[in-house]
C-alpha positions in Angstrom: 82.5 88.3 55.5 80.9 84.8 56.1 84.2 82.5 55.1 86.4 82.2 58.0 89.9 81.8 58.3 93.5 82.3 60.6 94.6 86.2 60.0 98.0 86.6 59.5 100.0 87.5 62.3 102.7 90.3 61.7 106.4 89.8 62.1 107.9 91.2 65.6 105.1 90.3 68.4 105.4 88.9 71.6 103.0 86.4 72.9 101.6 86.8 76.4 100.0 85.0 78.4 101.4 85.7 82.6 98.8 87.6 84.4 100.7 90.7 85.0 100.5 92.1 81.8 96.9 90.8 81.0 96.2 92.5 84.1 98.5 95.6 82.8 96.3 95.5 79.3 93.0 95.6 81.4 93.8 98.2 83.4 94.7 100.5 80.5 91.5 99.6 78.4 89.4 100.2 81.8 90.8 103.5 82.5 91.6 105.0 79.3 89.4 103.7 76.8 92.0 103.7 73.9 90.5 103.5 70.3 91.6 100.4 68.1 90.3 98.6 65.0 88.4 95.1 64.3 89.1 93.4 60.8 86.4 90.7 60.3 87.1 87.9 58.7 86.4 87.5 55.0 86.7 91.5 55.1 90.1 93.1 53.7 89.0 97.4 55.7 89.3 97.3 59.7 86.7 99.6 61.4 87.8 101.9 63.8 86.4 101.4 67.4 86.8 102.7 70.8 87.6 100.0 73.7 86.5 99.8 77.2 86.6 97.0 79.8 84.1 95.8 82.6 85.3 96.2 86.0 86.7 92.1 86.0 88.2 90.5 83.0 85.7 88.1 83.5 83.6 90.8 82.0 85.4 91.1 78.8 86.2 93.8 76.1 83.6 96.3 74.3 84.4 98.1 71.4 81.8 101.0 70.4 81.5 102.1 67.1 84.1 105.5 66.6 83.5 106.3 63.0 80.4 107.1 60.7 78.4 104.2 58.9 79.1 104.1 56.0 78.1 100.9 53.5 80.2 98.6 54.5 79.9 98.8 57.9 76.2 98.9 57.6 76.6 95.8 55.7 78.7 94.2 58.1 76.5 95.0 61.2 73.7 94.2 59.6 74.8 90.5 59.4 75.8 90.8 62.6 72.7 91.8 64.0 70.5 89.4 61.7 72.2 86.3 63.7 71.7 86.0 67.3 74.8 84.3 67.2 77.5 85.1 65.0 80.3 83.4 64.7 82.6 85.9 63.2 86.4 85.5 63.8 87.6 88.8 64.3 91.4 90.5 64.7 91.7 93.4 66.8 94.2 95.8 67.2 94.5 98.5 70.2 97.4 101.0 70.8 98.4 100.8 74.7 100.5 102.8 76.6 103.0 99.9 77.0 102.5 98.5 73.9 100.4 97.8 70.9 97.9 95.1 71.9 96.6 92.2 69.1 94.4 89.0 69.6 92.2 87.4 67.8 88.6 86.8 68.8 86.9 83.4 68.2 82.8 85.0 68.2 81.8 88.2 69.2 78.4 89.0 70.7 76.2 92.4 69.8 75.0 94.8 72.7 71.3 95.5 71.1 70.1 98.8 72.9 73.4 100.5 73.1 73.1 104.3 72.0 75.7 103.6 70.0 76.9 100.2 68.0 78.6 98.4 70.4 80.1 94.7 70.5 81.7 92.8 73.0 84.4 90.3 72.9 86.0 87.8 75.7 89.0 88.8 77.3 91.6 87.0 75.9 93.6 84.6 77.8 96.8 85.3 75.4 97.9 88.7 73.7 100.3 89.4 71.2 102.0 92.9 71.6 104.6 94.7 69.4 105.7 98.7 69.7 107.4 97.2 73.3 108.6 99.3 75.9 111.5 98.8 78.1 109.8 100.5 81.0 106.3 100.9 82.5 104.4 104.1 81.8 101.5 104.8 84.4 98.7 106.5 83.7 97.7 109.3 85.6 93.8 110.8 85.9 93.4 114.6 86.3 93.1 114.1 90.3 96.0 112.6 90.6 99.0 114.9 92.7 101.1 114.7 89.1 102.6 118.3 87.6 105.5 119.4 85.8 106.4 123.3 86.4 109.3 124.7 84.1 110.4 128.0 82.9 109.0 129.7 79.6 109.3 133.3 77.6 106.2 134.0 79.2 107.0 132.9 82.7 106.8 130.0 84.7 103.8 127.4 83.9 102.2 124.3 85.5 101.0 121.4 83.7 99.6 118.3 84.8 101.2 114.7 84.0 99.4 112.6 81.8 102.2 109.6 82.7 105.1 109.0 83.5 108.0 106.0 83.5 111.7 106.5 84.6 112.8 107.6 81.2 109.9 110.5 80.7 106.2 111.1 80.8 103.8 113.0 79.1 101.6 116.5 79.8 98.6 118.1 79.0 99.2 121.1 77.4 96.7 124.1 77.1 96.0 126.4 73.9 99.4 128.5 73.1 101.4 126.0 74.5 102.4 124.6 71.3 104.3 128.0 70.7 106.4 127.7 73.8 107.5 124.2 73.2 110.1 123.0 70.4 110.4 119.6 69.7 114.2 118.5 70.4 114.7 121.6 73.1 115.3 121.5 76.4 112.8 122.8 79.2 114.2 125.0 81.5 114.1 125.0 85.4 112.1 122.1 85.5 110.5 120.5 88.4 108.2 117.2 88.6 105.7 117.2 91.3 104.5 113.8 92.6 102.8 113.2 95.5 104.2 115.9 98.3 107.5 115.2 96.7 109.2 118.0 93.8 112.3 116.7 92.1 114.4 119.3 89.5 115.1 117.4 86.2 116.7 117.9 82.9 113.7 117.0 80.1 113.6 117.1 76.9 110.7 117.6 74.3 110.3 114.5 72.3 107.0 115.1 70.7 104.0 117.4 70.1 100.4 115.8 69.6 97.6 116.5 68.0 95.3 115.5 71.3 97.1 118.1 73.2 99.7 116.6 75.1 103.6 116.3 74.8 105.9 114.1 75.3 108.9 114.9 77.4 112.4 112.8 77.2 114.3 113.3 81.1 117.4 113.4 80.7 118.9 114.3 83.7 118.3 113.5 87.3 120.1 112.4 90.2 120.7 108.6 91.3 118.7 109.9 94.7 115.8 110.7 92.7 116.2 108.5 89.9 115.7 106.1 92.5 112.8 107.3 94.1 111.0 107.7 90.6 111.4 104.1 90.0 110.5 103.5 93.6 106.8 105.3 93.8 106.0 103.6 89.9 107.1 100.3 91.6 104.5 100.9 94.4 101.4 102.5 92.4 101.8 99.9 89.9 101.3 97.3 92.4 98.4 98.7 93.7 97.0 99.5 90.1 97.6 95.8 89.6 97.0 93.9 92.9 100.3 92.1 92.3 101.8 90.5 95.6 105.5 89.9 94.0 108.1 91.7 96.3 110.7 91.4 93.3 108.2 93.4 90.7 109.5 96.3 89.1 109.1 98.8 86.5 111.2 97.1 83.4 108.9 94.8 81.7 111.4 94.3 78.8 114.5 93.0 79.8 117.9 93.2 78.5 119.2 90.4 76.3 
């Protein structure tokens, strides 16, 4: 683990450095905690880890331990503990919303005390993403006024929105859903919920997860509400990220 050297970067990423998508990146790892892997130098197995941010950049990146110790990993955080300062380049890799997030960390610094084995990294000041979206997805909590209602076999049902961009979101299903919903079909009679606002939509399903959510395709709407979709992610998105642009929007890939 000791030798260091440049990791090879994969074919197909973007590098990023503008403040709206670093700011975009933090958000997600500060609110949603996404799970990601760190491959040490000299080491060929990543280790799974959960990430979280502090409150500021400034602050940086932690990534606590989401996977048993076994020997290696014992191994490699026992070096990592033996030097008060290690200086370790490290790649790590974290699944987004909007993208998949890589950067490569320089040193890394252990958090002795933590229940759990927990390191911290500096937030980069460039990112290299891949898996890009065309459109923003925001991220919803559970307080949030966010639902989809729609028609089923067993009548109607209300779930809440997980996210959403213009082009679909994702809910949280509850146990038997999974027996209503086909992948590829059409929901019936469905109606988003956002804010004080319902809007009737054509969705699709496009996928069934594990972690209990689903993720719906719309594909229908009218201009009107299209619109006003774009609109409110346009506004909460601002918020989210304190941006001051007037000519931000929700399409952070652009066509060529």
């Amino acid at each position: 683990m000791i030798p260091k050297h440049r990791f090879p970067i994969p074919d197909g990423v973007v590098a990023v450095y503008d403040d709206y998508q670093l700011n975009l990146a933090h958000y997600e790892l500060l609110q949603l905690k996404p799970r990601g892997t760190v491959l040490f130098s000299g080491e060929a197995k990543e280790i799974r880890f959960q990430f979280f941010a502090g409150e500021a950049r400034s602050e940086g990146i932690f990534a606590r331990l989401d996977e048993p110790m076994g020997h290696n990993t014992s191994r490699i955080f026992s070096y990592l503990e033996t030097h008060s300062r290690p200086r370790v380049e490290s790649l790590i890799t974290i699944s987004l919303l909007q993208f998949r997030l890589l950067f490569i960390a320089p040193r890394l610094e252990v958090i002795f005390g933590a229940p759990q084995k927990t390191i911290r990294f500096e937030f980069p000041s460039q990112i290299l993403k891949t898996h890009r979206r065309k459109f923003i997805r925001i991220p919803f909590n559970e307080n949030f006024p966010a639902s989809l209602r729609f028609q089923t076999d067993n009548g109607p049902v209300v779930r809440k929105l997980k996210d959403l961009s213009r082009e679909g979101m994702r809910i949280l299903l509850e146990p038997g859903d999974e027996l209503l919903l086909k992948k590829g079909k059409p929901l019936k009679q469905a109606v988003l919920k956002l804010l004080d606002k319902e809007i009737p939509l054509g969705v699709s399903v496009a996928s069934l997860h594990s972690s209990s959510q689903a993720g719906l395709r719309m594909i229908a709407a009218t201009e009107e509400d299209k619109v006003w979709i774009k609109d409110i992610i346009r506004v909460l998105m601002k918020q989210i990220l304190n941006l001051n642009d007037p000519r931000f929007d929700d399409q952070i890939e652009k066509d060529e």
